[in-house]
C-alpha positions as CSV (number, residue, x, y, z in Angstrom):
1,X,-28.7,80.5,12.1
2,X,-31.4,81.0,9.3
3,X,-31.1,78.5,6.5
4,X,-31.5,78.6,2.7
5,X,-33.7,77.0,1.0
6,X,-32.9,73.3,-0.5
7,X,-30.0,72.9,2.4
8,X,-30.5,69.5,2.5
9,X,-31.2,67.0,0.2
10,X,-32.2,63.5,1.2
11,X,-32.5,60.3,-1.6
12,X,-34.3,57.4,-0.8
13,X,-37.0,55.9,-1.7
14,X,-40.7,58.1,-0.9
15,X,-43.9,55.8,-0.1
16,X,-47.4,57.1,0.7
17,X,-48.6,55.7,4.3
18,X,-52.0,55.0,4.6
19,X,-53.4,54.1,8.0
20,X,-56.7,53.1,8.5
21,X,-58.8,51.5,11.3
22,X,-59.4,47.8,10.4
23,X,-61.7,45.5,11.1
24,X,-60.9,41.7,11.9
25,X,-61.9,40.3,8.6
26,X,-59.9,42.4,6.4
27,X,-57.0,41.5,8.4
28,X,-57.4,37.6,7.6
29,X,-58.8,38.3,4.7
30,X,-54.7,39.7,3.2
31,X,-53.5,37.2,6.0
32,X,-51.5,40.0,7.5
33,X,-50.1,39.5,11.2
34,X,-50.2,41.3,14.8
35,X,-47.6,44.1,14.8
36,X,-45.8,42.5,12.2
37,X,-44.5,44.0,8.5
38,X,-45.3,41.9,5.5
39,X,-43.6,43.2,2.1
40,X,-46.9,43.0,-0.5
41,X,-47.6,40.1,-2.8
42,X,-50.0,38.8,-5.8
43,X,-52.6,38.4,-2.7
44,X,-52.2,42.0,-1.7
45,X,-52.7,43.6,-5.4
46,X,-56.2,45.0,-4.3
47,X,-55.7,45.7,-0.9
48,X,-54.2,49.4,-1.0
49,X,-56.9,50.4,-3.6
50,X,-59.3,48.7,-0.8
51,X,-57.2,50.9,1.9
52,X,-58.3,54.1,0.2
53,X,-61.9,53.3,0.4
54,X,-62.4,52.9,4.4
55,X,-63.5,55.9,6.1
56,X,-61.5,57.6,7.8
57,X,-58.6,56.9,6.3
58,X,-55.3,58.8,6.5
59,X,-52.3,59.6,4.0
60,X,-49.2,60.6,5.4
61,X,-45.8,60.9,3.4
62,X,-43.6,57.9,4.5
63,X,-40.2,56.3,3.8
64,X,-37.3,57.0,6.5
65,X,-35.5,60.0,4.3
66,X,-38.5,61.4,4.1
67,X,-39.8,61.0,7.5
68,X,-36.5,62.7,9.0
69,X,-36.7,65.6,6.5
70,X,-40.4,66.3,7.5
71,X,-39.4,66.3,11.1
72,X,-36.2,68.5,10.0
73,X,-38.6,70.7,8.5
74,X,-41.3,71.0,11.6
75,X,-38.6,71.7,13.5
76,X,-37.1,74.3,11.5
77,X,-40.5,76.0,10.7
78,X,-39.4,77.9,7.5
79,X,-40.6,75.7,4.0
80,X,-38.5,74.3,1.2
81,X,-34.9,74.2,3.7
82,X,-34.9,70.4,2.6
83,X,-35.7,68.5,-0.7
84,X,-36.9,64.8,-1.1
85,X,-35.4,63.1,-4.6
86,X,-37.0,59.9,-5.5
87,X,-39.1,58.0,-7.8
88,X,-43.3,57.8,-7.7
89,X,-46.0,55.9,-9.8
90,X,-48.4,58.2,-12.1
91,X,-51.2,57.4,-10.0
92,X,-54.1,58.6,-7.2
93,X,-51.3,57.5,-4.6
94,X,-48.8,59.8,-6.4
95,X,-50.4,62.6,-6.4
96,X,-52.0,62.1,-3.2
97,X,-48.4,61.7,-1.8
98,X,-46.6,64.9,-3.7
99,X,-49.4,67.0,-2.1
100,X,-49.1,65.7,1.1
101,X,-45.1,65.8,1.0
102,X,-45.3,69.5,-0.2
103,X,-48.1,70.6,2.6
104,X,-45.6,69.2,5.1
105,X,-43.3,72.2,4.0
106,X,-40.5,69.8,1.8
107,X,-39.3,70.5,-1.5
108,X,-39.6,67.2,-4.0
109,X,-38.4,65.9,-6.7
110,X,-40.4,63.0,-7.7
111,X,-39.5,61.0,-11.1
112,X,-43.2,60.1,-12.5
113,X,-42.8,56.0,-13.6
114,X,-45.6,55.6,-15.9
115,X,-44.4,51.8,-15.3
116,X,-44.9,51.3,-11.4
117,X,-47.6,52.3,-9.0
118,X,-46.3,54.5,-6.1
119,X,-44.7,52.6,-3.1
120,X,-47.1,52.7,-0.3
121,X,-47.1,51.3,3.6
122,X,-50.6,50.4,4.8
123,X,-50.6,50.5,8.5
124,X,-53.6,48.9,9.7
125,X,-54.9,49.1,13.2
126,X,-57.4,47.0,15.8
127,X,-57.5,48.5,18.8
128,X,-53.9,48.3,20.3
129,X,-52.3,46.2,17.4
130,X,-51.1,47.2,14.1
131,X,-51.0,45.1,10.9
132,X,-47.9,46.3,8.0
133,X,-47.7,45.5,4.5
134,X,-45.2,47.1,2.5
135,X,-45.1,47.7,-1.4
136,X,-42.2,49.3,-2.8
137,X,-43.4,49.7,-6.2
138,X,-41.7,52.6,-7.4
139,X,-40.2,53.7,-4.5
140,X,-36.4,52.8,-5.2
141,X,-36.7,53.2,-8.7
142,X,-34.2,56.4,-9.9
143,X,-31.1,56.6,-11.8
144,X,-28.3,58.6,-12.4
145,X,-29.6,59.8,-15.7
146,X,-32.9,61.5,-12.9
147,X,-29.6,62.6,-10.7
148,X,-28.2,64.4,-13.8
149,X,-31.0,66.4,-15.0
150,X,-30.6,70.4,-15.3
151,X,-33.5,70.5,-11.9
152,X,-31.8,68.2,-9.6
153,X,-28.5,69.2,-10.6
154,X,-28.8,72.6,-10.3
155,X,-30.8,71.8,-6.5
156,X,-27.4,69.3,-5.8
157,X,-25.2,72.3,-6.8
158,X,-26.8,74.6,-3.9
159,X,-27.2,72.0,-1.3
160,X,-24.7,71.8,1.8
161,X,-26.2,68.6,3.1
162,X,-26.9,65.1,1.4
163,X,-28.6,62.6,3.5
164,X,-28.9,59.0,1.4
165,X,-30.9,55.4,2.5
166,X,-28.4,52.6,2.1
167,X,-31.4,50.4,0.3
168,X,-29.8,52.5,-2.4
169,X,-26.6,50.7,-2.9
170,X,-28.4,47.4,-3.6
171,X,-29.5,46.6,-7.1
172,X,-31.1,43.5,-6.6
173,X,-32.8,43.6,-2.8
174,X,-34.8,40.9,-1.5
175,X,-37.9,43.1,-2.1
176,X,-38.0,41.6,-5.0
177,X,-38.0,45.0,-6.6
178,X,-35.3,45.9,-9.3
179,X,-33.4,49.2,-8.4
180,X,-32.4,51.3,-11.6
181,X,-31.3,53.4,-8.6
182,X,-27.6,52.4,-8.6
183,X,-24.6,52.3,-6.3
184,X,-22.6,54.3,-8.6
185,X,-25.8,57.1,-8.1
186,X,-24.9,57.1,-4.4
187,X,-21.2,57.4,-5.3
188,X,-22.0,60.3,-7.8
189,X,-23.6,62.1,-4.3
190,X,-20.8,61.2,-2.3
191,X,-17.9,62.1,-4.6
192,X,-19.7,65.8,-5.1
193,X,-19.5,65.9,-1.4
194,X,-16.3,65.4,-0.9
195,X,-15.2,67.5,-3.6
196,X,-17.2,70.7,-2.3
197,X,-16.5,70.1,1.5
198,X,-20.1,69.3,2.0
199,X,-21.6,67.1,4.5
200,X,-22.2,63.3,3.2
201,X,-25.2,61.4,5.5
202,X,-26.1,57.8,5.4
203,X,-29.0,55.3,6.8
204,X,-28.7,52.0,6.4
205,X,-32.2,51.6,6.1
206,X,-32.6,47.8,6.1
207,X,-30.6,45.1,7.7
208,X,-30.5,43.7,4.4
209,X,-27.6,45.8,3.7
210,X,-25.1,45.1,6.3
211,X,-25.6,41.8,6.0
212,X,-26.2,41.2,2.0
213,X,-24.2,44.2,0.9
214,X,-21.2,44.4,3.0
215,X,-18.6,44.8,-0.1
216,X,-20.9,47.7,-0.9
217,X,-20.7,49.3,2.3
218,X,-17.4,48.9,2.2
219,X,-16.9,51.6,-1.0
220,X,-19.3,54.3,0.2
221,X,-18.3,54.5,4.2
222,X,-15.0,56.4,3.8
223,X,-17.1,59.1,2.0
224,X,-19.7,59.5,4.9
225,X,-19.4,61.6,7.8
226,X,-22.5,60.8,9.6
227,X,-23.9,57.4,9.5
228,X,-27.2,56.1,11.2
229,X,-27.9,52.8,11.9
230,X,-30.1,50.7,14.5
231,X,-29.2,48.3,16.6
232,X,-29.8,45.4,14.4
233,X,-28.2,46.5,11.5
234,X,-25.2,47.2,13.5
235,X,-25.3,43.9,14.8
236,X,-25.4,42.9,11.4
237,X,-22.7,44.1,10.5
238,X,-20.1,42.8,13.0
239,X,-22.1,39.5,13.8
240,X,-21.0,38.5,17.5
241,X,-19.3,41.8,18.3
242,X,-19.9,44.1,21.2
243,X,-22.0,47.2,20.4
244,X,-19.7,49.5,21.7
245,X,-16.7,47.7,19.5
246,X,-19.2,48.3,16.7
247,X,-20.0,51.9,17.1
248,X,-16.1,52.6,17.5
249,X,-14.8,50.4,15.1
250,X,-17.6,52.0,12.2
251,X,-16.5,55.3,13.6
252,X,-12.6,54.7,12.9
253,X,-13.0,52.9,10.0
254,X,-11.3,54.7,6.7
255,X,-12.4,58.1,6.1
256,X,-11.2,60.3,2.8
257,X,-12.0,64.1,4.4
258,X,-9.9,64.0,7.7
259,X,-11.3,67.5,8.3
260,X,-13.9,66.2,9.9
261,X,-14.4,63.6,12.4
262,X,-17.5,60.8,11.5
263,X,-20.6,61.1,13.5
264,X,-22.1,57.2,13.9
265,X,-25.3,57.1,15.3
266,X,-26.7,53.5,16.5
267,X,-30.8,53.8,17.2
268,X,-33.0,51.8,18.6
269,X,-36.7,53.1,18.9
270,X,-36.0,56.6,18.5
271,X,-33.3,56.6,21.2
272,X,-29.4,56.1,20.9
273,X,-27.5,53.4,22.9
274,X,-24.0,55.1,22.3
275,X,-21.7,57.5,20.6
276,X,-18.3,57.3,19.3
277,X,-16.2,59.7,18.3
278,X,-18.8,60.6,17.2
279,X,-20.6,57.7,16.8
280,X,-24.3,57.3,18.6
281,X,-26.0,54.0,19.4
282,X,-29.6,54.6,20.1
283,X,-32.1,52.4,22.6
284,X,-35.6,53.4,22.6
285,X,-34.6,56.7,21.0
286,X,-32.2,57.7,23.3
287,X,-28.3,57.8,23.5
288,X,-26.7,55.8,26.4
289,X,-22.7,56.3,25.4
290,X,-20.9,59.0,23.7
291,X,-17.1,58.0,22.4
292,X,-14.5,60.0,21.6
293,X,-11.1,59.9,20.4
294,X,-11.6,56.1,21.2
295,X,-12.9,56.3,24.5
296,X,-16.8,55.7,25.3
297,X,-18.6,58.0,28.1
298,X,-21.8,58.0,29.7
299,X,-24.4,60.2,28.4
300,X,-27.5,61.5,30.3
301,X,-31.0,61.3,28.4
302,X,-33.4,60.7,31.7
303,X,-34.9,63.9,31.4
304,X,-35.5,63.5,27.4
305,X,-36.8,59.7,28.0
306,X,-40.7,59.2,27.6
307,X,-41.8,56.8,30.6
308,X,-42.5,53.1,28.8
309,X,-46.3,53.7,29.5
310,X,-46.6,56.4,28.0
311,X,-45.7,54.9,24.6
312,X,-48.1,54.6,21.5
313,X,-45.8,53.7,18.6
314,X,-42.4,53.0,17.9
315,X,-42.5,53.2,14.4
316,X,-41.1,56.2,12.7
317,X,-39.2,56.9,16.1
318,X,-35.7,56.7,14.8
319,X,-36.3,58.8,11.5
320,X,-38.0,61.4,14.1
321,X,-34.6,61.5,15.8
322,X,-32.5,61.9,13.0
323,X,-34.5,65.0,11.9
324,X,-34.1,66.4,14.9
325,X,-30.8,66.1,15.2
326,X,-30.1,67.4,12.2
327,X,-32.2,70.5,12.0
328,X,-29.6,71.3,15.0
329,X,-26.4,69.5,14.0
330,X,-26.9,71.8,10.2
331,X,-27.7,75.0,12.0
332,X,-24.1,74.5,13.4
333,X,-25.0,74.0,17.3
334,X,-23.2,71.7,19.2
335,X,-23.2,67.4,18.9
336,X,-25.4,67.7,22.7
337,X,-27.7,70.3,21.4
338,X,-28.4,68.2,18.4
339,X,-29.1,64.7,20.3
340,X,-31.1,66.6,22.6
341,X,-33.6,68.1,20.0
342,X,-33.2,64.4,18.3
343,X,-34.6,63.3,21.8
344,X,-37.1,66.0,22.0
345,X,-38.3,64.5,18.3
346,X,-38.5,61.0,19.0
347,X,-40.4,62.0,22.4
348,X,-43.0,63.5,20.2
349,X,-43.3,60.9,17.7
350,X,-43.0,57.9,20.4
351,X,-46.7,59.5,21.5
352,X,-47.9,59.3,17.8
353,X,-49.1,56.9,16.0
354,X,-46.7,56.4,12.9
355,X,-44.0,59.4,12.4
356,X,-46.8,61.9,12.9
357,X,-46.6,65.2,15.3
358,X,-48.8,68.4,15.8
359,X,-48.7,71.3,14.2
360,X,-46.8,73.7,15.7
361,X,-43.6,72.6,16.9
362,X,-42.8,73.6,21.1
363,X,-38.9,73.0,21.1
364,X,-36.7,75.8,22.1
């Protein structure tokens, strides 16, 4: 099934990832930690400049909407089949990242702030170990006035597929950051879905939303028909519950279009733990349960599974299966076909240092 161009449209929140080979000092130097993520502060205002200045160093366009829509599009192989709306900084790391973004084959959209630097993830490694920090900067930053522009309107109008981050329905996150990018933006998406028939898809993104934003959640669920969390975030947002009571109980919960039935998908590491009806909890990138109709079943995934050694990174594993899946699940093949190239992505990425992959895409 060939695809037009702008298919899918995916609103989150862009950053530029910048992954360099570190040496010891730098690392206690921005008193970063061993494979841990640190959101940036006063004492890392220098250090992504610094970043960009160590040879060798590598830009690759980050955030988890945008991650899964690269994969999408590597997978797809044909350019411009899915557009990334968001907000950047008028900066080196700006234009470093639109350029980047666009070589990868995606469409964007990127509101220029003239008031915030680009977000960016520095990904720092010594041998085996990586060291995070994240700043958001402008990443969040867009607002229904952006959403209503003659562009991205006209781009929203021909779409068929919206695929949001749930950071988006916070205003105030514990980044720190202020969001002008506001629930009722989200809303605006998800009513235009539901109007049109078209498909409304939602990450959580953050466990900060299950477990800060819950009311929110609340509003926007019974307009989305596939929803992707982790494991933590799902375990977040039924503290004490069974993941399988989760998965089920997200997948049943009130839903406006009764046309279709929701897909939840529950990740963890690239891999999902179960589905129900149809909802998908992911371990290690692959899916352990599928439910339907209220019933869970056991689901396959041995031959997909990359061997534990074999591993390089986890990061970027789950937005490598969500691409995948979708370049299937929007080309209209079957909920099986779709995990399996969802598997097939997170295989690829799970080898890869960040959500990277070669070239030329082998999947069949």
């Amino acid at each position: 099934m060939a695809l037009s161009e702008g298919v899918l449209i995916g609103l989150g929140y862009p950053l530029l990832e910048i992954q360099v080979d570190a040496e010891k000092d730098f690392i206690e130097k921005y008193n970063l930690k061993e494979n841990h993520l640190v959101e940036g502060e006063k004492i890392h205002l220098h250090m992504f400049n610094e970043l960009a200045h160590i040879d060798g160093v590598k830009y690759i366009p980050g955030g988890d909407i945008q991650n899964s829509l690269r994969v999408f599009q590597w997978i797809i192989g044909s350019r411009k089949r899915a557009l990334v709306i968001g907000s950047i900084g008028d900066d080196f790391f700006g234009r470093t990242l639109r350029k980047r973004a666009t070589g990868s084959g995606l469409d964007v959209i990127y509101e220029t702030n003239k008031w915030q630097k680009t977000g960016t993830l520095g990904v720092m490694f010594i041998e085996n170990n990586r060291y995070l920090c994240l700043d958001y900067a402008s990443g969040p930053i867009y607002g229904l006035e952006q959403l209503e522009k003659n562009e991205t309107n006209s781009k929203i109008m021909k779409a068929q597929f919206f695929y949001v981050s749930g950071v988006l329905l916070t205003t105030t996150p514990e980044t720190g950051v202020l969001l002008t990018t506001t629930p009722e933006t989200v809303m605006k998406l998800a009513e235009h879905a539901l109007i049109t028939g078209k498909n409304f898809i939602m990450n959580f993104s953050s466990i900060i939303v299950p477990e800060n934003h819950h009311s929110e959640v609340e509003i926007i669920l019974p307009y989305v028909d596939i929803l992707f969390v982790n494991k933590s975030e799902a375990q977040a947002y039924e503290y004490g519950a069974d993941l399988k009571e989760i998965a089920l109980d997200l997948a049943n919960y009130e839903k406006i279009n009764k046309n279709r039935a929701r897909v939840v998908i529950i990740l963890h590491d690239g891999y999902p733990l179960f589905i129900a009806s149809e909802v998908i909890i992911l371990h290690d990138g692959y899916p352990l349960f599928i439910a339907s109709e209220g019933q869970l079943k056991n689901f396959s995934i041995d031959k997909e599974k990359l061997p534990s050694d074999e591993i390089v990174d986890t990061n970027g594993a789950d937005d490598a299966f969500i691409g995948g899946f979708l370049a299937e699940y929007i080309r209209g093949k079957s909920l099986d076909d779709a995990i399996r190239c969802g598997c097939y992505a997170a295989t690829i990425v799970l080898k890869n240092e960040g959500c990277t992959f070669p070239d030329h895409c082998a999947y069949k």
